[in-house]
C-alpha positions in Angstrom: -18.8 -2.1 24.1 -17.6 0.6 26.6 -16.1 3.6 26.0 -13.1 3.8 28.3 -10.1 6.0 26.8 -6.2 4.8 27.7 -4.8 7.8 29.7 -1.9 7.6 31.6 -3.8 7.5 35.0 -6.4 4.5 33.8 -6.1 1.2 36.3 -4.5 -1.8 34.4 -7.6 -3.6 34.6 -9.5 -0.9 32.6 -6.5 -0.7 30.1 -6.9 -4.4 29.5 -10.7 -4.1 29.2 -10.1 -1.1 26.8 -7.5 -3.4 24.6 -10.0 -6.3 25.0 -12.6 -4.2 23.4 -10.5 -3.2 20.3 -9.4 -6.5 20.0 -13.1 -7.6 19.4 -14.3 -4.6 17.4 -11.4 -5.2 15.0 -12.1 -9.2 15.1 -15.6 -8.7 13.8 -14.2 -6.5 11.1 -12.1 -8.9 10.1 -14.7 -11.7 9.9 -16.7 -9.1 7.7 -14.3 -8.6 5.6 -13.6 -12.2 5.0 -17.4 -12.8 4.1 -17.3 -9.9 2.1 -14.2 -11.5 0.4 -15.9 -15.4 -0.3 -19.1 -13.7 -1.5 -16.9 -11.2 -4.3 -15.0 -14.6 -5.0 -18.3 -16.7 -5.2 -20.1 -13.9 -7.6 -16.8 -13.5 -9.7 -16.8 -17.1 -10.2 -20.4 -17.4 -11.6 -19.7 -14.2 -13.9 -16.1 -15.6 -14.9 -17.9 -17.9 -17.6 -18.6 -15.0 -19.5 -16.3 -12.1 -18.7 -13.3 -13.3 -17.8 -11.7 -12.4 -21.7 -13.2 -9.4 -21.3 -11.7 -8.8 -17.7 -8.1 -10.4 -19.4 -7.6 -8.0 -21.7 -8.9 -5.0 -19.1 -6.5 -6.4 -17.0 -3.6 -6.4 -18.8 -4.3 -2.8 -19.9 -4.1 -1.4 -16.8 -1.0 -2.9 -15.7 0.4 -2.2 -18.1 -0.2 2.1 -17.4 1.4 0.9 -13.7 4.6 1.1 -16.2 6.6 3.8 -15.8 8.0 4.6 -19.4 9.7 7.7 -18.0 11.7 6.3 -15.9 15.5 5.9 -16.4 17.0 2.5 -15.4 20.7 3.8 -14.9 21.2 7.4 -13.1 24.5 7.7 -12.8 24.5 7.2 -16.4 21.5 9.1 -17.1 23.5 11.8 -15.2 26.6 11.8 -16.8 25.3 11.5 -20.2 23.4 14.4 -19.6 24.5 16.6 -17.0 28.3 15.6 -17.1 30.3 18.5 -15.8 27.7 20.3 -14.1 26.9 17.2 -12.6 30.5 16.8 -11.4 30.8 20.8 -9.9 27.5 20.5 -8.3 28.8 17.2 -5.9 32.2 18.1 -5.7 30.6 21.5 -3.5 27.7 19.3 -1.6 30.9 17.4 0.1 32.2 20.7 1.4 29.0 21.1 3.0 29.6 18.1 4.8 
């Protein structure tokens, strides 16, 4: 591994060395993270016989907070309904702006 920084005044043959290092660096990352991954997947499996209910209903709790209740489906709607002629004022003087 070397430690050769891109500048603008680097040869092309260090540049490629420098990309060729990354390249590996992030390779063996990647490798780790796919063992990383099998062994999660192997461990989950052997502790699915007795958790996975338990994980199921933990689960579907928490995507079920990734809802957003607060959130209004139809703004212009939502707009009119509440805001109405305010609502109406307020645009027609942001297109003078323009």
């Amino acid at each position: 591994m070397t430690n050769i920084v891109i500048t603008k005044n680097s040869t092309y043959d260090e540049r490629m060395e420098a990309i060729r290092d990354a390249a590996d660096r992030f390779a063996k990352i990647k490798a780790r993270r796919a063992r990383l991954a099998a062994s999660a997947a192997r461990v989950r499996k052997y502790v699915d016989e007795e958790e996975k209910p338990k994980r199921k209903k933990f689960d579907d709790m928490i995507s079920k907070m990734d809802e957003n209740y607060n959130h209004y489906q139809d703004a212009p709607q939502y707009a009119e309904k509440y805001y109405g002629d305010k609502m109406r004022d307020t645009v027609a003087m942001d297109n003078d702006w323009n």
